[in-house]
N, C-alpha and C positions, 0 to 999 in steps of 0.2 A: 339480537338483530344483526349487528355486524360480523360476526361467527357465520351468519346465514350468505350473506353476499361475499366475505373471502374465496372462496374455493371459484369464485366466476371471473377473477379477474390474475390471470397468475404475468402478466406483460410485467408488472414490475420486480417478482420473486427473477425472471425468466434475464431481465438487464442486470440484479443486481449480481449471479449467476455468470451473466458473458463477462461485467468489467473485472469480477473477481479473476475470472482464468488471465484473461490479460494480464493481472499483477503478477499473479505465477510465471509466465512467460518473458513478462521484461523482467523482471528481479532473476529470474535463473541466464537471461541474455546477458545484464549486465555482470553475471558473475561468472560467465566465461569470457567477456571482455576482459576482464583485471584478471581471470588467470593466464588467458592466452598472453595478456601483456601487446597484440597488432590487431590490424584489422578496424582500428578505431572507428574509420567511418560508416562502415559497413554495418557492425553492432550499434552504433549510434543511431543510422538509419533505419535498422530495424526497429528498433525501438521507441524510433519516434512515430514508425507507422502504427505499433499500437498505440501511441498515446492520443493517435487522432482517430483512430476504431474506438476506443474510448469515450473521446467527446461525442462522438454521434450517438451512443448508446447514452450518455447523460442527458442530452438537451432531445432525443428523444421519449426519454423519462418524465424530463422537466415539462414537456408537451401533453403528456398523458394525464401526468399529473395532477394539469392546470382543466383537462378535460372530463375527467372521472368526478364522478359524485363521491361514490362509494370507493374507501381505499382498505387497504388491510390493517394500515395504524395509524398513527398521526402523520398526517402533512407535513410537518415541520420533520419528524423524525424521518420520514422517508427522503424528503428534500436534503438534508446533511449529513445520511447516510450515505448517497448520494454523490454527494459534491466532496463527499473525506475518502471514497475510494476512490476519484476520481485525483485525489489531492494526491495520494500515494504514487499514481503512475506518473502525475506529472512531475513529482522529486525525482522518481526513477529517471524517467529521463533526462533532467535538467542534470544530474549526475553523470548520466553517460555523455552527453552534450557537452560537461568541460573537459571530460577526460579526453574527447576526441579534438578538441581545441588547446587544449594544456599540453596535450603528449607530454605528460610526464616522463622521467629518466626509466623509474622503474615503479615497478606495482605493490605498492605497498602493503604488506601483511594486514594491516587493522583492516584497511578497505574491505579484504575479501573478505574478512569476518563479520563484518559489518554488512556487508552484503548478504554473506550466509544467514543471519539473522533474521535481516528482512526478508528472506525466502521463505525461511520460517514461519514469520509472522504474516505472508500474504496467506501463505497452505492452510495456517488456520483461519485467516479472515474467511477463506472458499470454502473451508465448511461451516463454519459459522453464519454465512449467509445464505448456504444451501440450503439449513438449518429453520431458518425463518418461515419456511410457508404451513410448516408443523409446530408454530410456537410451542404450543401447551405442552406437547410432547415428551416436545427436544428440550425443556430449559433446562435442567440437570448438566447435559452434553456443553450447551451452549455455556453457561455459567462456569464449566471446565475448561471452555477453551479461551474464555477471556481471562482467566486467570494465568494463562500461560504466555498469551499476547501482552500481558502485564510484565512477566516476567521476563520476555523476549527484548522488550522496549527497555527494561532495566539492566538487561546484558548487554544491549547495544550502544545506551549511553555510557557504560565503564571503557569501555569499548573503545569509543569517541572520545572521551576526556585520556584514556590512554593514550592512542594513539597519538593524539595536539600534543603530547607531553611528551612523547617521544622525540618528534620532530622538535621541538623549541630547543632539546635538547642532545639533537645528533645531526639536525639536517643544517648542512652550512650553508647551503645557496638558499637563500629566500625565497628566490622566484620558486622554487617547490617545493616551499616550507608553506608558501600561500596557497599555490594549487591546492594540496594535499588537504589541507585544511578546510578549504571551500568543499573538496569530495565529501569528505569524512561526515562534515555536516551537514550535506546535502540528501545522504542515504541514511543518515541517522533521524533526518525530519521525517524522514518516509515511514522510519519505526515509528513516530511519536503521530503518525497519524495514522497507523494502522493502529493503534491505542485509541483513538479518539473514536475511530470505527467503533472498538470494543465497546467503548463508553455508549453510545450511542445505542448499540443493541442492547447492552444493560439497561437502559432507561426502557426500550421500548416492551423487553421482558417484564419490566414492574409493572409497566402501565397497561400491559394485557394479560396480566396472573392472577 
């Protein structure tokens, strides 16, 4: 029976689709902020404009949501689906946000990497969620890419703990031995919930296979 009403309701397959592009778009922003190394406000500004294009597509969601009978999968699963790619953009930004208040001296190597990373792992959360309106299909595909967003999130925490290691260990000034630090961890949380995302479709894969 619920196979029969999916294909009539695609408004949420269709947001979870737009905020996905958004992460691709500030995740690839903030990592020509740290390479260009200026511009801080400007890339922070844009950045922050999608993270409010963003909300309207959640609390949009969250409106539908609470309106619809009939959903594609669980409620819960779609609501924290939801609210964790929602969660990504808003590290995104809160990352480029200090970097344009910190102005740090210089752009530190782990950063872009770290950024790279989560570019990574947003490009597969966009097909992975594109993925969703054919579950049955796509689980094979899907099940491939959160494997990889496992492993993304695991390159980017070495990543992170290298980087803090570095700095404790070469950076003299504090004041941007703290910035750095605050960065590092800030686009590192972004990985650890583009994980959670993964986590999340993995549940919703069992519970409709």
């Amino acid at each position: 029976m619920l196979g029969f009403f999916m294909p009539k309701d695609d408004i949420f397959f269709e947001r979870f689709n737009k905020v996905a592009r958004l992460l691709i778009e500030a995740s690839e922003r903030l990592g020509v902020m740290l390479n260009e190394g200026g511009s801080f406000s400007e890339h922070a500004r844009f950045i922050k404009g999608l993270e409010r294009e963003s909300d309207e597509h959640v609390h949009f969601t969250f409106q539908h949501l609470h309106k619809t009978f009939v959903t594609p999968f669980d409620r819960q699963h779609i609501h924290k689906l939801v609210k964790r790619l929602d969660d990504i953009l808003d590290l995104t930004e809160a990352a480029a946000t200090r970097i344009e208040l910190y102005r740090p001296k210089e752009m530190k190597e782990e950063a872009k990497e770290l950024t790279a990373l989560l570019t990574e792992c947003v490009k597969n959360i966009a097909e992975m969620v594109g993925l969703l309106k054919d579950l049955k299909k796509n689980t094979g595909r899907i099940n491939e890419i959160s494997v990889e967003i496992h492993r993304l999130e695991t390159a980017a925490d070495d990543v992170r703990r290298k980087g803090i290691a570095r700095l404790f260990q070469e950076e003299e000034d504090t004041r941007e031995l703290i910035k750095w630090r605050s960065i590092f961890e800030h686009v590192e949380r972004a990985t650890d919930r583009c994980e959670a995302v993964a986590n999340i479709v993995e549940a919703i894969v069992l519970e409709n296979s």
